[in-house]
N, C-alpha and C positions, 0 to 999 in steps of 0.2 A: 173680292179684292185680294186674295192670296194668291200668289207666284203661278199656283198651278192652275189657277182658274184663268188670270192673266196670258198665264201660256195656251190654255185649252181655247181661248174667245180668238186665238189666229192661228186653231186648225193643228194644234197639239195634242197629244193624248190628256184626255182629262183624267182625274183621278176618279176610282167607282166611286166612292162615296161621294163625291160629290151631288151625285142623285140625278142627273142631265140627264134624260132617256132622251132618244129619235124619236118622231113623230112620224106616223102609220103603223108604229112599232119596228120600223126597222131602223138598225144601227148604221149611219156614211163610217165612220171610221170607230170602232166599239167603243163607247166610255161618255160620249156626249150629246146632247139635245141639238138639234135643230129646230128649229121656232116655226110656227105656222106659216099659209102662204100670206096673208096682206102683213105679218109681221116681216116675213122676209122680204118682201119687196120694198117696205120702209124704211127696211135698216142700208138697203142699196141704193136707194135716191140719195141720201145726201151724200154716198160716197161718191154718187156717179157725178153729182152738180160741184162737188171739190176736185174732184178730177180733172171735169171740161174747164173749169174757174181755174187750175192750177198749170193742167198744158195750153191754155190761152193766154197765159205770164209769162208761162216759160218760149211760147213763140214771140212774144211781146219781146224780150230778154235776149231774144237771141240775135231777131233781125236788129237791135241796138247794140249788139257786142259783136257781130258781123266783119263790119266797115274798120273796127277796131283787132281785132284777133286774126282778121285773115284780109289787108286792107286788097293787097294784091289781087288775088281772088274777087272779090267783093265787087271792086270796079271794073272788071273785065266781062264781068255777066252784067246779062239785061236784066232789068228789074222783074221781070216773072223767073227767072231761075236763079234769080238770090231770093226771090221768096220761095220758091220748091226748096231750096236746100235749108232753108230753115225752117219749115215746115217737115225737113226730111230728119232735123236733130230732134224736134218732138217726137216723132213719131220712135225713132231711138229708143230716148228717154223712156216713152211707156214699153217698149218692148222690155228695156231692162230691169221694168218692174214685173209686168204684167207675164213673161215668159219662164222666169223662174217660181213666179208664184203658182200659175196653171201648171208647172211640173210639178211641181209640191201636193197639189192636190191631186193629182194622177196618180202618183205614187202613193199617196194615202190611198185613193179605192182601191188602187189594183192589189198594191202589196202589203197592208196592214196585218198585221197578225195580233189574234185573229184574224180571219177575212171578212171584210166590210158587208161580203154579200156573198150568195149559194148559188148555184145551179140553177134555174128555171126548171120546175114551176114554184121553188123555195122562196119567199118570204124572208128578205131583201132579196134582188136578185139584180142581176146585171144594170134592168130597166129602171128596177124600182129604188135601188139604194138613194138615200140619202143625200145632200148636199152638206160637206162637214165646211164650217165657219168661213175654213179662208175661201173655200169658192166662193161664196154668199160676197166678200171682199172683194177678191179678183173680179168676178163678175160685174161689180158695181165700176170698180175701177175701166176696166176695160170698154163699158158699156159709156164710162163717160166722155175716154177718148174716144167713140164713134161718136158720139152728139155735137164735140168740141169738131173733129176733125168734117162734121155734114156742115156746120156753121160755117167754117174756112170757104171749104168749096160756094156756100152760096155769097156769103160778102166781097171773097174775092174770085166773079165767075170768069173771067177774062186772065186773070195769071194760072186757073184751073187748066180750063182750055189749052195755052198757050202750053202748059207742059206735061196733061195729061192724056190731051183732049177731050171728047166727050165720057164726064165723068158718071155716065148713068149706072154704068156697072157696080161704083163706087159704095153710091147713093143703094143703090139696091141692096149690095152686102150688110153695110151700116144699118139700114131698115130692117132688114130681117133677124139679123144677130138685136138689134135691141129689143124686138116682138117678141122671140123664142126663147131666147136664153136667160131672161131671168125668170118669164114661166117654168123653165126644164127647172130652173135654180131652187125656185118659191116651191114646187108641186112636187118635187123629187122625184121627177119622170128625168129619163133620161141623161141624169147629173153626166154621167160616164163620158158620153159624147159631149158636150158643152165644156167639161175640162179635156178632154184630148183639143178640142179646139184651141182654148186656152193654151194649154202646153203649145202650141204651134207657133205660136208668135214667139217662138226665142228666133224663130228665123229671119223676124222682121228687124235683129240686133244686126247684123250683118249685113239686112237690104238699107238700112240705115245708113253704116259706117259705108257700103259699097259707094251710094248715091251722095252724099256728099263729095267724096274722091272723083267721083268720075263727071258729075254735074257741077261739084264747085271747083273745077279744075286746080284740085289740092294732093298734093305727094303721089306726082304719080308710081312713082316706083312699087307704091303699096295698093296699086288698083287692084292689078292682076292677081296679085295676091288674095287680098278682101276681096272680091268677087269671086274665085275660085273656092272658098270655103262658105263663103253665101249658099252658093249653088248646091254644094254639097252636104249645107247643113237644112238648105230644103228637101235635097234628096232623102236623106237619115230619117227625118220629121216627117214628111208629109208625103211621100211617094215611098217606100219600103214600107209605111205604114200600112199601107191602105189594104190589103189584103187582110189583115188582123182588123180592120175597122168594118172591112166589108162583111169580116164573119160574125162580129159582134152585132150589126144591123141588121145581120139576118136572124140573128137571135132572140132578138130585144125587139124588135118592132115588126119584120116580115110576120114571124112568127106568133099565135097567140099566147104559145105557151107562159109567159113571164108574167101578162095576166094585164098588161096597160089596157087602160081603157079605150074604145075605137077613136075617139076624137086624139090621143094623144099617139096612137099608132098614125093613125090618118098624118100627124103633124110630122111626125119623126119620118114618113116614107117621103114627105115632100119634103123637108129641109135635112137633113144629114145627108143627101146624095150631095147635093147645092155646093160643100166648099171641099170635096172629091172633085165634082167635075171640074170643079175652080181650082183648084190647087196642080190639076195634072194641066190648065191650061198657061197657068203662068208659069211652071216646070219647060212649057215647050219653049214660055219666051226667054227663061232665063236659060235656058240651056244655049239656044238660039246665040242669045248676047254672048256667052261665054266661050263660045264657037268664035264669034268675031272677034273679040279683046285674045284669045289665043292666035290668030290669024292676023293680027294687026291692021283689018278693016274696019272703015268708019261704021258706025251705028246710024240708023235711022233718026228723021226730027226727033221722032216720039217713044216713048215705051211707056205699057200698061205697069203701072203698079201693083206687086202682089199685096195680101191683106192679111 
């Protein structure tokens, strides 16, 4: 119940004394405990079920302040692309949570001083460190806007369609990130990767504010703009990255040196390629889009949404 303990339960330095060890014996950020794996996956369900219960109000909230705040707008779209666009302020919303908090935890592995973890084949290592508190959070959170937003897709499959088209790629990414990553989270295999992914979604803060402007036919003057630093703040995140990801995955998972066990090497070679390949391919379409809005030609019916 003390300030520092308060502070240390959302991923703050703990005080030593307070006696918190890591579990495996290794330290995620030095000074606190991590809790086992079925403890940590139960402290992320109710986060994940107030999450999906909380971005299902706030679409609830929004399609009713809609008609209200942007009447103009509002009546000039079909009813499937006033629902995308408010579907598109959720999706915001958790960015604006979910993206500053997955940096937060980034920046505790990478640069805590101490360092969180050693070299491989050292005891924490790249692979093995830890998951400190607020990941254990972000992750819940994050994992419940994919639950909330697979629900959207299936209750409403015809305004999905209508503005994503077929959403299976959708469904598949949501699938996968809710199977893996609160394993990587619970097991402290691979925490490193699952918060870099984390960290990623700040970019979905700008695919956000882009897609309303350009879909809800609102302030154009500020499309070109908002879309030009979208683009670029995917580039910054998730494509100048990827060499520094690429040489961590060879480290941590190609490699046996770090010490993961096969089953969890086995996992990490089949999913940490997955939002690489997916990230350079929605790079092609934003770059693509951002080609035509500097061009001043129309845009196709459809675009894929990044994730």
């Amino acid at each position: 119940g003390s300030p520092a303990l308060v502070a240390c339960s959302f991923g703050f330095r703990c005080p030593a004394s307070s006696g918190l060890r890591a579990r495996h014996g290794s330290m995620a950020v030095p000074g606190y405990e991590v809790a086992g794996f079925v403890e940590t996956i139960m402290q992320m369900v109710p986060i994940a079920v107030a999450s999906a219960i909380g971005m299902g109000a706030c679409l609830v909230a929004t399609r009713a302040l809609f008609p209200t705040v942007a009447k103009e707008s509002h009546d000039a779209l079909a009813p499937s692309r006033r629902f995308f666009v408010s579907q598109c302020v959720v999706s915001g919303l958790h960015a604006l949570v979910s993206g500053p908090a997955g940096t937060a935890v980034l920046q505790q592995l990478l640069f805590s001083d101490p360092p969180a973890y050693a070299a491989c084949p050292a005891q924490p290592n790249l692979a093995t460190v830890a998951a400190p508190p607020l990941a254990v959070w972000t992750c819940g959170f994050t994992c419940g806007y994919f639950v909330y937003d697979s629900i959207v897709m299936l209750v409403y499959p015809e305004f999905t369609r209508a503005e994503l088209g077929n959403p299976a790629l959708m469904y598949g990414h949501h699938l996968i990130s809710l199977l893996v990553w609160p394993y990587c989270i619970a097991s402290g295999r691979a925490v490193v990767f699952v918060s870099f992914f984390l960290f990623t979604e700040l970019t979905n803060i700008g695919q956000a504010l882009f897609l309303v402007l350009n879909k809800g036919k609102m302030l154009p003057s500020l499309e070109t703009p908002v879309g030009l630093v979208w683009a670029l703040s995917f580039l910054g995140c998730r494509i100048v990255t990827i060499p520094w990801l690429l040489k961590a995955f060879a480290e941590a998972v190609v490699t046996s040196d770090c010490g993961m066990a096969p089953f969890d090497r086995a996992l990490g070679a089949l999913t940490v390629p997955l939002p690489i390949l997916l990230n350079v391919y929605w790079f092609a379409l934003i770059a693509r889009k951002a080609m035509r809005i500097v061009a001043g030609s129309k845009p196709p019916p459809k675009e894929a949404k990044a994730e």
